[in-house]
Backbone as CSV, one residue per row, in Angstrom:
resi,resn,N_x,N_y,N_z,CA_x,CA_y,CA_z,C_x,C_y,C_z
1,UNK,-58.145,-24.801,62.724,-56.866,-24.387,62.153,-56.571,-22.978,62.640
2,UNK,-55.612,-22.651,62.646,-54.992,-21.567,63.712,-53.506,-21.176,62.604
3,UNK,-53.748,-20.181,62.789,-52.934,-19.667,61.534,-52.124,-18.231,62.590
4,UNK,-50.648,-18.915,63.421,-50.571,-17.807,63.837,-49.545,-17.218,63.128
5,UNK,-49.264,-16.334,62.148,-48.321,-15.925,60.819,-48.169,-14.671,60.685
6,UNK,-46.775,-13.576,60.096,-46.899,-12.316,60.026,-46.459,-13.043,58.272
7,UNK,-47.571,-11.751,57.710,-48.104,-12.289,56.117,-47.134,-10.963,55.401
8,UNK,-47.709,-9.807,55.970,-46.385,-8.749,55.224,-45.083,-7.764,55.915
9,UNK,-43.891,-8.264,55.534,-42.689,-7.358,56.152,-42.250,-5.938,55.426
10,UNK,-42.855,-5.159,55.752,-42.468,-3.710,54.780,-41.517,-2.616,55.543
11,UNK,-40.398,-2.301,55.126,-39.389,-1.809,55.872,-39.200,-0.216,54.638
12,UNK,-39.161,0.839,55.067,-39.161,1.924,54.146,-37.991,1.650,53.758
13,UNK,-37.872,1.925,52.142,-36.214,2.134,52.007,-36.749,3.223,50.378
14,UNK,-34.818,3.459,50.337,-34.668,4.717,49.166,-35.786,4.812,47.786
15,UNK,-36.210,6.135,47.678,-36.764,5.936,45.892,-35.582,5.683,44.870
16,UNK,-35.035,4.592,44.301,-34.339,4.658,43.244,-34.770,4.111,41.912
17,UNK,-36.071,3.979,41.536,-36.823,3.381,40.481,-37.036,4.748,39.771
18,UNK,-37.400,4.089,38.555,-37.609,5.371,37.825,-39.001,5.441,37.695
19,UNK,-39.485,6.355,36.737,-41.013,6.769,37.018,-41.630,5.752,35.970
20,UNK,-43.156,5.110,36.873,-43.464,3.600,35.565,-42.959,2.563,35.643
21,UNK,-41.461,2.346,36.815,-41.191,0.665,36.483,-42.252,0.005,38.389
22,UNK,-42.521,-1.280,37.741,-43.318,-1.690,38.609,-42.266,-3.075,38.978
23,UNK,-42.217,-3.119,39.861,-41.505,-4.739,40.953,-42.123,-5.093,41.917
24,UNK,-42.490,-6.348,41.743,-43.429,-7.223,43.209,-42.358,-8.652,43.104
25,UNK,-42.569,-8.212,44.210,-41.522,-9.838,44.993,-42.033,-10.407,46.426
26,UNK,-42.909,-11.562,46.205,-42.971,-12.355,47.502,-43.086,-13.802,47.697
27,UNK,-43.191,-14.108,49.245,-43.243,-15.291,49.115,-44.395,-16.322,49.221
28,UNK,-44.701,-17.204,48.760,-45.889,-18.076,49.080,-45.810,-19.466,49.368
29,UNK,-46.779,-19.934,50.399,-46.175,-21.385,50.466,-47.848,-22.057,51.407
30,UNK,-47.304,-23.005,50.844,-48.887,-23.983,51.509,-47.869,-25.487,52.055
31,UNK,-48.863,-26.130,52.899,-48.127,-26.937,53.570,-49.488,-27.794,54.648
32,UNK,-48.841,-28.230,55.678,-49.766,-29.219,56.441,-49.760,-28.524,58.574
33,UNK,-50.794,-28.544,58.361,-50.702,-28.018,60.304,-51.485,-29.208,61.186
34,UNK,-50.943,-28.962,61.886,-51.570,-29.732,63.173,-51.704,-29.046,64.619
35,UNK,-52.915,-29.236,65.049,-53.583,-28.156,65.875,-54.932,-28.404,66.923
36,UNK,-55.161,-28.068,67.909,-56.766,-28.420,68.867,-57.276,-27.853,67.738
37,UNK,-58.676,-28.864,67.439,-60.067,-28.934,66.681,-60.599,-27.652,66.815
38,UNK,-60.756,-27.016,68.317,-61.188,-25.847,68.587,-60.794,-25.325,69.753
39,UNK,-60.354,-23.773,69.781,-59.801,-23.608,71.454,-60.520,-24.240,72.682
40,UNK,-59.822,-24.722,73.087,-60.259,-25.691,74.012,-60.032,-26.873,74.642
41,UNK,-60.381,-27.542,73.117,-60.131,-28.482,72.566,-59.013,-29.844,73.080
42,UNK,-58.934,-31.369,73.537,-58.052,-31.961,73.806,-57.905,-32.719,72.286
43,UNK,-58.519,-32.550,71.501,-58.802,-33.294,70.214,-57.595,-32.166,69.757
44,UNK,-56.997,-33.400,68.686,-56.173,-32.676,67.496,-56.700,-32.892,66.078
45,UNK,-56.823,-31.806,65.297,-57.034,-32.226,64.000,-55.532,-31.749,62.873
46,UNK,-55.411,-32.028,61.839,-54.671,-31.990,60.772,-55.661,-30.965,59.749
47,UNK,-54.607,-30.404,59.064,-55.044,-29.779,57.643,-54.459,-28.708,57.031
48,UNK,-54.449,-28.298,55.856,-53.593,-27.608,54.951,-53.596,-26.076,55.759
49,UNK,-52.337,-25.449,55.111,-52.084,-24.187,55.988,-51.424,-23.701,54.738
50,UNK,-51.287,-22.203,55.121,-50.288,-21.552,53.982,-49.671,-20.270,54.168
51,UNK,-49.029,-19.591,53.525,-48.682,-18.595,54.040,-48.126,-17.862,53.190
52,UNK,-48.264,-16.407,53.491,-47.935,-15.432,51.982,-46.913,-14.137,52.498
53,UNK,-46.149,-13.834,51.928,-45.284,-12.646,52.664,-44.907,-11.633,51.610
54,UNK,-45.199,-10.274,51.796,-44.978,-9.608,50.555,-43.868,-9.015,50.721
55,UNK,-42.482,-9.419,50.018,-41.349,-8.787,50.402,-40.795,-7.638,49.556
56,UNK,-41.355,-7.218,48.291,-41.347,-6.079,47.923,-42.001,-5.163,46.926
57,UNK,-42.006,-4.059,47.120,-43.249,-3.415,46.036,-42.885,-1.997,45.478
58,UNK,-42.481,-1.540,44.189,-42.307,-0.757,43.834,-42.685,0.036,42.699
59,UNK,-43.436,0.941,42.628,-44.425,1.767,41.787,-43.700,2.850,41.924
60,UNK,-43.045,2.915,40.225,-42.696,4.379,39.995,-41.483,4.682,41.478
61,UNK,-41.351,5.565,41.692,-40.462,6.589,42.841,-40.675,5.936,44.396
62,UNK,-41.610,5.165,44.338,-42.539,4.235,45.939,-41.822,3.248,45.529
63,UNK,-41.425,3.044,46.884,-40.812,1.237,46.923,-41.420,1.299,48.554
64,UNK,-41.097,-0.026,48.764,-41.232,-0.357,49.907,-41.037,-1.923,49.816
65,UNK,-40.154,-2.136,51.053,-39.982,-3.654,51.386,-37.968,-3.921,50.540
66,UNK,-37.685,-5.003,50.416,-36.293,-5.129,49.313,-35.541,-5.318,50.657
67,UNK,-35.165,-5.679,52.066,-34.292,-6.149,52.825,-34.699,-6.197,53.952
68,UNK,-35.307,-7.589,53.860,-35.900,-7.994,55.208,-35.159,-8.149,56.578
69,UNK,-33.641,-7.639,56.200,-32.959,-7.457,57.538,-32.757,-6.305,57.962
70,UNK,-33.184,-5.313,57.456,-33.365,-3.761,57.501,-33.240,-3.772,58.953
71,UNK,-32.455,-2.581,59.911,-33.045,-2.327,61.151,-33.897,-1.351,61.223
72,UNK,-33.929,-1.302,62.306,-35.390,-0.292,62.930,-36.555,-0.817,62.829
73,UNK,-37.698,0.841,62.654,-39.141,0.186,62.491,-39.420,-0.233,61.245
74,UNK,-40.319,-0.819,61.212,-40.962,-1.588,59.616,-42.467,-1.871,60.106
75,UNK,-43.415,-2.310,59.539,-44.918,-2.477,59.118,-44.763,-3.911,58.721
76,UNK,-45.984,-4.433,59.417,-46.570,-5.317,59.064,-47.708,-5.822,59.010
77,UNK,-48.263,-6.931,58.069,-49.822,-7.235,57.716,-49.599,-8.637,58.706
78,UNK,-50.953,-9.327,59.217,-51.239,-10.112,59.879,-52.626,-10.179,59.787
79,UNK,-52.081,-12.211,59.689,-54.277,-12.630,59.419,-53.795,-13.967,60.244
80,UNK,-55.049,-14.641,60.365,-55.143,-15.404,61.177,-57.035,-16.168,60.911
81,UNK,-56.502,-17.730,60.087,-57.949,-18.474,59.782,-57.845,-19.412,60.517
82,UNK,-59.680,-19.034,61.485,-60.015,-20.063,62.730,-61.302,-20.767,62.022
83,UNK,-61.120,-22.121,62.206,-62.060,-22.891,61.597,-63.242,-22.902,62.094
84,UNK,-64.539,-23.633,61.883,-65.818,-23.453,61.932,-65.986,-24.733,63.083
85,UNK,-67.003,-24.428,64.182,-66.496,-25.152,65.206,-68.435,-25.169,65.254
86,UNK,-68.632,-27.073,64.877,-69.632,-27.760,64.692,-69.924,-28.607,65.769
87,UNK,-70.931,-28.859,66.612,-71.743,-29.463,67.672,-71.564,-30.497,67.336
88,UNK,-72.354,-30.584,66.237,-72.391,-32.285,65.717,-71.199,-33.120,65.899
89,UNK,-70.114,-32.426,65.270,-68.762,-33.382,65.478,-67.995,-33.592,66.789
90,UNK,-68.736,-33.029,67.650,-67.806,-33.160,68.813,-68.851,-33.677,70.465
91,UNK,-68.916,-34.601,71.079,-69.494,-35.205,71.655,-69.786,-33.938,72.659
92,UNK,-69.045,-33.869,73.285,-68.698,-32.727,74.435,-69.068,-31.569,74.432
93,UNK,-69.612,-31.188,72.877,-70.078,-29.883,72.656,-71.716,-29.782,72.474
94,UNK,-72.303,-30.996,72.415,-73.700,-31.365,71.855,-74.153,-30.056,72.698
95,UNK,-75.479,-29.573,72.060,-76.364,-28.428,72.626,-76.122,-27.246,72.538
96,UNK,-74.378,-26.874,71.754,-74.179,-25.668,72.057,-74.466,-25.308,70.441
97,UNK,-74.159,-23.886,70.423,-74.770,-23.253,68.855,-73.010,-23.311,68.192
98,UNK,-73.596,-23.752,67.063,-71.929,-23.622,66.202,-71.643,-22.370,65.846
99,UNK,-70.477,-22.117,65.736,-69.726,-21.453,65.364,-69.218,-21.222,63.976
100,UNK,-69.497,-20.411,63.034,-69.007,-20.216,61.847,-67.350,-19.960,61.606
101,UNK,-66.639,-20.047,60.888,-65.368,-19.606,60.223,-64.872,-18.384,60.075
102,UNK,-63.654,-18.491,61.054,-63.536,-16.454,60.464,-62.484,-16.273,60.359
103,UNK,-62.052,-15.259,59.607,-60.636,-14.668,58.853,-60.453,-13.597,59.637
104,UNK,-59.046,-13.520,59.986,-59.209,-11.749,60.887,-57.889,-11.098,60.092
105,UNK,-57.743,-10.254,59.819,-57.019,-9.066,59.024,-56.617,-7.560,59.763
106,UNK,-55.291,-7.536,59.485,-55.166,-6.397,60.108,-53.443,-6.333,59.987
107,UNK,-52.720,-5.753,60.916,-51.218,-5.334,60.450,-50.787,-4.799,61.466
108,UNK,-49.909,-3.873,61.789,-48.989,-3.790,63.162,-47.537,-3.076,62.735
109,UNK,-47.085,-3.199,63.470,-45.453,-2.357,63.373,-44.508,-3.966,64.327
110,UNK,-42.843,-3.644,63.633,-42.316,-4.180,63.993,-40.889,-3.105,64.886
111,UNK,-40.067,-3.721,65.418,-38.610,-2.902,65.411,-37.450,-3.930,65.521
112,UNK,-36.616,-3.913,64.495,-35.483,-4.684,64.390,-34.275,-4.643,64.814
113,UNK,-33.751,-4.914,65.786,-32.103,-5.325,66.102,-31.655,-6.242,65.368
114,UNK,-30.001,-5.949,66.041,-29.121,-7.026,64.903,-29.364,-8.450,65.461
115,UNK,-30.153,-8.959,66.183,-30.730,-10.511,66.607,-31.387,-10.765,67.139
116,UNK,-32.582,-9.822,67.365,-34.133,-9.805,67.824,-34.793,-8.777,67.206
117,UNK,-36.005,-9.313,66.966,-37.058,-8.483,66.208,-38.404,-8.638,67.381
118,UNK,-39.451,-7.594,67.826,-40.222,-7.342,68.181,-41.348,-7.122,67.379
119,UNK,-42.832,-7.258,67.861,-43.947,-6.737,67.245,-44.878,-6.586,67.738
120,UNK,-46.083,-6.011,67.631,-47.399,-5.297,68.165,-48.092,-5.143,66.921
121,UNK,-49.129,-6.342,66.462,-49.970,-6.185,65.313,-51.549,-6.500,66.184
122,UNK,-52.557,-6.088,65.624,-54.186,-5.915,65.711,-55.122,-6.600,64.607
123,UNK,-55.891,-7.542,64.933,-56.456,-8.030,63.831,-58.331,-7.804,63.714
124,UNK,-58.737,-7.457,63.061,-60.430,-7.490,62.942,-61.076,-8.679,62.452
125,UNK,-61.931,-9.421,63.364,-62.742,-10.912,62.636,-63.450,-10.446,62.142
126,UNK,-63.597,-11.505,61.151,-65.056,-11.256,59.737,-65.577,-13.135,59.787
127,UNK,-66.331,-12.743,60.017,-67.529,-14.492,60.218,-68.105,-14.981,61.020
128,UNK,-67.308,-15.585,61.568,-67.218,-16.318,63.196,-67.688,-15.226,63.761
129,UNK,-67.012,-14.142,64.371,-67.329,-13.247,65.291,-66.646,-11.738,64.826
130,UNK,-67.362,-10.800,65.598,-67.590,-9.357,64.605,-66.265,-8.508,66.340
131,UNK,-65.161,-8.494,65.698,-64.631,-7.785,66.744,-63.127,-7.907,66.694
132,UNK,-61.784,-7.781,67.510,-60.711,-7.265,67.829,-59.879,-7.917,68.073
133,UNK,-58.726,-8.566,67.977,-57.793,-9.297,68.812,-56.469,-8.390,68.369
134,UNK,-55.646,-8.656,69.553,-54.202,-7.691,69.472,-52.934,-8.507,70.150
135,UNK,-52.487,-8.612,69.238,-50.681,-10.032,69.764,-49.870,-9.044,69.944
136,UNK,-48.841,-9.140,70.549,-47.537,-8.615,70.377,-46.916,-10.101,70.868
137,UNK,-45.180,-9.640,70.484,-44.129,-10.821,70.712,-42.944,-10.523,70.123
138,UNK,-41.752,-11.173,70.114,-40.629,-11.201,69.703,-39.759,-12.081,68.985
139,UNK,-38.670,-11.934,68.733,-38.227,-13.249,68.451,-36.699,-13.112,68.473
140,UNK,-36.202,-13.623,69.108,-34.359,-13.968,68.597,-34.126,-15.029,67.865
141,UNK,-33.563,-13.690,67.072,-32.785,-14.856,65.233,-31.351,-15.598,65.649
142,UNK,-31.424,-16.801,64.993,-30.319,-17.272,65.026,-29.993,-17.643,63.752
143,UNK,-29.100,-17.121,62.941,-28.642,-17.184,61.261,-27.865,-18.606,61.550
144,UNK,-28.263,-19.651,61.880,-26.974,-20.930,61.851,-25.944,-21.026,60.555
145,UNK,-26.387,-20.729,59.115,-25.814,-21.224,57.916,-26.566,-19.624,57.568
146,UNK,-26.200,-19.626,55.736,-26.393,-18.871,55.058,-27.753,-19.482,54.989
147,UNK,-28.065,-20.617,54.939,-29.362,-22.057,54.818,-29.942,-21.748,55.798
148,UNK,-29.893,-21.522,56.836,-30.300,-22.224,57.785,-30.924,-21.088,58.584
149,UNK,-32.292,-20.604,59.497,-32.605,-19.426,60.196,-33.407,-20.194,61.795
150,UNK,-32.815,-20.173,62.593,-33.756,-20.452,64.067,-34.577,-18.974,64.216
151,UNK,-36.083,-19.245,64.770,-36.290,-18.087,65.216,-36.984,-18.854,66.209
152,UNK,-37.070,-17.627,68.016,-37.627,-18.250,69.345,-38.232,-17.213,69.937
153,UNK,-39.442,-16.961,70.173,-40.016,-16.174,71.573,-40.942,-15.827,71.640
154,UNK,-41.570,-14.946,72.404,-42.829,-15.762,73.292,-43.659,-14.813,73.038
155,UNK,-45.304,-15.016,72.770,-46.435,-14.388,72.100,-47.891,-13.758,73.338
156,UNK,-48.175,-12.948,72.954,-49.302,-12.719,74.122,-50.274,-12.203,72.655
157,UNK,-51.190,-12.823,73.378,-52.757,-12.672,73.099,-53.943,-12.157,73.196
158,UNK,-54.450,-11.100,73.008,-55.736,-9.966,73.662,-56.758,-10.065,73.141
159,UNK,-57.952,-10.241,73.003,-59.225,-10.075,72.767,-60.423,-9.347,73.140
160,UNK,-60.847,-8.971,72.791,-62.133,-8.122,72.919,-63.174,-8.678,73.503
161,UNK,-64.523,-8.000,74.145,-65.370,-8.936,74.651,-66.201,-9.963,73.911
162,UNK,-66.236,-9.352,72.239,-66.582,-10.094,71.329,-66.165,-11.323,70.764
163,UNK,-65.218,-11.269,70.697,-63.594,-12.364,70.696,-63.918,-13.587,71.820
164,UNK,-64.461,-12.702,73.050,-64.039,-13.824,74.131,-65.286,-14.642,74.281
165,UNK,-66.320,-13.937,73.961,-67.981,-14.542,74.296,-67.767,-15.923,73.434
166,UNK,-67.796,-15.454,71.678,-67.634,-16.541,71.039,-66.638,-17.647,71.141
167,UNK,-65.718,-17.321,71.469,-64.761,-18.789,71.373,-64.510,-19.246,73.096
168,UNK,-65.070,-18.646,74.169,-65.133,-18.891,75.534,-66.435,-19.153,76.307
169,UNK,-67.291,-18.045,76.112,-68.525,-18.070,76.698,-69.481,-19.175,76.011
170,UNK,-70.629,-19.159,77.363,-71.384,-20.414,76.926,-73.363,-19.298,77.127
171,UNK,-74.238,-19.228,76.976,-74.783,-18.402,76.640,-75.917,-18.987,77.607
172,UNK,-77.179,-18.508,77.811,-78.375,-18.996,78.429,-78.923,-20.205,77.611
173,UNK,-78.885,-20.136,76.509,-79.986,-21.266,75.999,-78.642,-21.826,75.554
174,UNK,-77.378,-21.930,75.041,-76.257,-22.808,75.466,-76.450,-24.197,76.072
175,UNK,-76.186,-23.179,77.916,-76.494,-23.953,78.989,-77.563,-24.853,78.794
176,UNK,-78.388,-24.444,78.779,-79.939,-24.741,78.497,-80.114,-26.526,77.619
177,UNK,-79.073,-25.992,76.843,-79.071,-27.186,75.864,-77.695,-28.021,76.155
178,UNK,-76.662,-28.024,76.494,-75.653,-28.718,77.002,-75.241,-28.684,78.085
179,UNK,-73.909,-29.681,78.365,-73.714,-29.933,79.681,-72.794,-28.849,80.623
180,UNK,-72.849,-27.737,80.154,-72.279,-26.556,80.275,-72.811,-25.351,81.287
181,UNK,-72.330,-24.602,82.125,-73.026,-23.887,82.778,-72.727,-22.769,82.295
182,UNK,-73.286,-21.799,82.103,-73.700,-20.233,81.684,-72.401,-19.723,81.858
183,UNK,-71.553,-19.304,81.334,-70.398,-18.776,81.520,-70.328,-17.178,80.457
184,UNK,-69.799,-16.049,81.000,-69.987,-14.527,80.311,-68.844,-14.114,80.432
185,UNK,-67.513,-14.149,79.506,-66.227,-13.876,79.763,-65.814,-12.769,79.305
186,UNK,-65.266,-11.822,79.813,-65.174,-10.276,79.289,-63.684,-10.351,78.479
187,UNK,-63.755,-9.428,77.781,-62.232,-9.033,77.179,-60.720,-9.005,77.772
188,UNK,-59.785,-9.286,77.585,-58.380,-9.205,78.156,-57.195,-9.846,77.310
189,UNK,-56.637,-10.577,77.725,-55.175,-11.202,77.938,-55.780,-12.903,77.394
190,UNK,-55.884,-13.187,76.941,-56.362,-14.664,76.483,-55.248,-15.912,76.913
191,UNK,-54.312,-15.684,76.083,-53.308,-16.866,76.011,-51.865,-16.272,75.963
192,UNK,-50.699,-16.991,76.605,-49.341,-16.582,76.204,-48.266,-17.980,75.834
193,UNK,-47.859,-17.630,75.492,-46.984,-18.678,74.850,-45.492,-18.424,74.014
194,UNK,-45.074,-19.634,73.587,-43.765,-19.399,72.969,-43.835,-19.801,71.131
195,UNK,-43.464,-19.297,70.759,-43.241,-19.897,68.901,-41.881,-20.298,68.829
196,UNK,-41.217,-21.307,68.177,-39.927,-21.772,67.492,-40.218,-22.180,66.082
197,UNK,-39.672,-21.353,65.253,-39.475,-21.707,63.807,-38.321,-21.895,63.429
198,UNK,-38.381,-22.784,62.211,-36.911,-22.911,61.143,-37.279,-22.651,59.972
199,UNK,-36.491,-21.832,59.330,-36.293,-21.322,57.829,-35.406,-22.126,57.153
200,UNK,-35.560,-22.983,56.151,-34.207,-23.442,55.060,-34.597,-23.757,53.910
201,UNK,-33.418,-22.966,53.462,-33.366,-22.410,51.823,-32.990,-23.690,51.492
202,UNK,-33.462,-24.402,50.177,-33.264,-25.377,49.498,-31.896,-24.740,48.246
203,UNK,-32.722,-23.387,47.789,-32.258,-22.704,46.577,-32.376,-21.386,46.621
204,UNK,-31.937,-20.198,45.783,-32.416,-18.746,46.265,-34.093,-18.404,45.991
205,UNK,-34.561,-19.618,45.439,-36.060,-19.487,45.135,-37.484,-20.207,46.427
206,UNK,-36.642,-21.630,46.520,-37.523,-22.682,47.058,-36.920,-22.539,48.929
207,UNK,-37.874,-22.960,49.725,-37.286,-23.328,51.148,-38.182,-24.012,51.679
208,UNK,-38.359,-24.200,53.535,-39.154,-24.724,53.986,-39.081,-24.297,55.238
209,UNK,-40.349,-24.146,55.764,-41.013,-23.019,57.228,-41.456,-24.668,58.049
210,UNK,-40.496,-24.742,59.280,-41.267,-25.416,59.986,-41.597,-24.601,61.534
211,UNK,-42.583,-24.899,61.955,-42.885,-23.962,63.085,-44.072,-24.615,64.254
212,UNK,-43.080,-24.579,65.145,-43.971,-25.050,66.128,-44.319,-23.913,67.361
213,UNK,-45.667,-23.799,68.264,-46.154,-22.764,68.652,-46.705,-23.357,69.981
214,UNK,-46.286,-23.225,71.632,-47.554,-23.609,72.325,-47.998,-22.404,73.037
215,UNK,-49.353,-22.543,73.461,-50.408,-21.677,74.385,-50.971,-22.160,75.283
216,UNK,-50.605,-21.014,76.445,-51.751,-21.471,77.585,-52.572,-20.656,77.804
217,UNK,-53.564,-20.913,77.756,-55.038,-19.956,78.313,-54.753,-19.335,79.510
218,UNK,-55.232,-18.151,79.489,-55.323,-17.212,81.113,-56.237,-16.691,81.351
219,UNK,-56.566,-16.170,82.226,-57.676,-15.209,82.821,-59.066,-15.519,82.589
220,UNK,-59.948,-15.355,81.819,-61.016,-15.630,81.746,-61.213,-16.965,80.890
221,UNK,-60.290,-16.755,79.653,-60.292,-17.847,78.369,-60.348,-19.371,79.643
222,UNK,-59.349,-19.022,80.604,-58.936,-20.363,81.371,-60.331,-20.575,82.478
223,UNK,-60.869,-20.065,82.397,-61.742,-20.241,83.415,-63.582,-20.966,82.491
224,UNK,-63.343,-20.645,81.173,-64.416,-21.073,80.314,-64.439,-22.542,80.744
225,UNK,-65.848,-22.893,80.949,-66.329,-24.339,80.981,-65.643,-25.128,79.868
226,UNK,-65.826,-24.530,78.568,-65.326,-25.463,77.673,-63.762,-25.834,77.808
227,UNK,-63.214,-24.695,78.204,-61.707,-25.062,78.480,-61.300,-25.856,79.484
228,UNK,-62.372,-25.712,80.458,-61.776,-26.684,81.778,-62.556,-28.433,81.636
229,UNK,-63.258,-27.956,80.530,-63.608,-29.686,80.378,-63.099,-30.147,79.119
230,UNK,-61.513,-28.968,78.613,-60.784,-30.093,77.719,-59.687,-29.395,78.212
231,UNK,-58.933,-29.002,77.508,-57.911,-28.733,77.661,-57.318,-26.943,77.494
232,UNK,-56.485,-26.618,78.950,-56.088,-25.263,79.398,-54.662,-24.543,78.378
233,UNK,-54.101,-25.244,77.547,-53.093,-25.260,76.986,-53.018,-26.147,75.171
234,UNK,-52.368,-25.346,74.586,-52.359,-26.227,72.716,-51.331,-26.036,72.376
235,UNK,-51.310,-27.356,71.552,-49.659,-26.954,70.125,-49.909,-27.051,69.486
236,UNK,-49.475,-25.935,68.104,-50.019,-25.669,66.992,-48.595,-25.966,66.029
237,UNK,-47.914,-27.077,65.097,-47.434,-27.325,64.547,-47.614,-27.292,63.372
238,UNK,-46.735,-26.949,62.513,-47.106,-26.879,60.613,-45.703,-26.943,59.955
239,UNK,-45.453,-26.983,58.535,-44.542,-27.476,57.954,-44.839,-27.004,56.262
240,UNK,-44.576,-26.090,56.170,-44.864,-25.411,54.589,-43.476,-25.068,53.871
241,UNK,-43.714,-25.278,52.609,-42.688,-25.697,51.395,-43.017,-23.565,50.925
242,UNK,-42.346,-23.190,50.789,-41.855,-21.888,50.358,-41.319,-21.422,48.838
243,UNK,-42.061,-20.485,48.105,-41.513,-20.191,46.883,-41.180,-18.562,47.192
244,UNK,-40.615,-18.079,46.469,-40.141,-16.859,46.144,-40.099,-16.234,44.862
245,UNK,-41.263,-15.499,44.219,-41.810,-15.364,42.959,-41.408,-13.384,42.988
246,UNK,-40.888,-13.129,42.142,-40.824,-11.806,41.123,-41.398,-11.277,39.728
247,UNK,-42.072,-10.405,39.638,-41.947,-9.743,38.622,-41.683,-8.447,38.586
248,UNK,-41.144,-8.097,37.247,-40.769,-6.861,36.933,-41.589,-6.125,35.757
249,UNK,-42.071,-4.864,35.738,-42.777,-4.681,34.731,-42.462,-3.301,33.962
């Protein structure tokens, strides 16, 4: 599962709260993805996805967030959950050492025009592998309806050497044990690709995120044994139901 998502939009705006009132407003939503088993991967698997966006926060005289069409710069949070990638289940992989589950966390800056938005966010893995990845990308909005939001454009991918060993490289005793030859892939440029999403509001509360994403491997990622004995390129599809929750305190 491949979770490629920006989780918080925070855009500075005015202190007009008074001192002591507290407001949180965001959105949350879970739903269904479809996605390669593991980079690589020609296998597709299915499974739940979700997604959280914090659209506003205000403590006392601090606000932040309240108009997600704000121009200029703004801040953002970004995570990204890669599933646990098991020998056993996969014929093609027999001999190699599995791979644990990892969450990566981290955030970035955006800059907004009146019909493209840009970004440059950095994420840190925790599980799977101990290290760095860095996206940037864009997107042109298309507002069709008051309902209705197209968003389109195209994503690049960076990793660290840590990043690349685990989900590319194949190791000495690897080899040793599968049908794989020793492969040592250094840090760079991983994958680039395009995202297309749709936004639609059911109600000013409820909506629905559909989003489809493909990638092609480059540089070293494309040159990994495992990639060239499945597949150089993925689509990552999902479909999540959206709430929009407030409190005031």
């Amino acid at each position: 599962m491949r979770l490629a998502t920006t989780l918080l939009i925070l855009a500075a705006s005015g202190a007009s709260a008074q001192d002591g009132a507290v407001a949180l407003s965001f959105e949350g939503g879970l739903g269904a993805q479809s996605a390669p088993a593991y980079f690589g991967s020609d296998e597709t698997g299915v499974g739940v996805t979700g997604s959280f966006a914090l659209n506003r926060l205000r403590l006392g005289n601090f606000e932040i967030g309240g108009d997600p069409d704000a121009l200029g710069f703004g801040l953002t949070g970004s995570f990204r959950y890669i599933a646990d990638r098991k020998a056993e289940d996969y014929a093609e992989l027999t001999g190699m050492a599995d791979v644990d589950a990892a969450l990566e966390l981290g955030g970035g800056f955006t800059y907004r025009f009146p019909d493209v938005e840009i970004f440059a966010t950095a994420r840190r893995g925790f599980g799977g592998y101990d290290g760095y990845v860095g996206e940037i990308g864009g997107d042109l909005i298309v507002p069709v309806t008051d309902q209705l939001t197209f968003r389109a454009g195209p994503r690049l991918l960076a990793g660290d050497a840590a990043y690349a060993e685990t989900y590319f490289g194949v190791t000495a005793a690897d080899a040793a044990n599968s049908a794989f030859s020793a492969y040592d892939p250094t840090g760079g440029v991983v994958s680039r690709g395009l995202e297309v999403s749709a936004d639609y509001d059911f109600t000013p509360d409820w909506g629905v995120t559909g989003t489809v994403r493909y990638d092609e491997f480059v540089n070293d990622a494309a040159e990994s044994p495992i990639v060239r004995g499945g597949s150089s390129d993925s689509v990552t599809a999902s479909i999540v139901i959206t709430r929009d929750i407030s409190f005031d305190f």
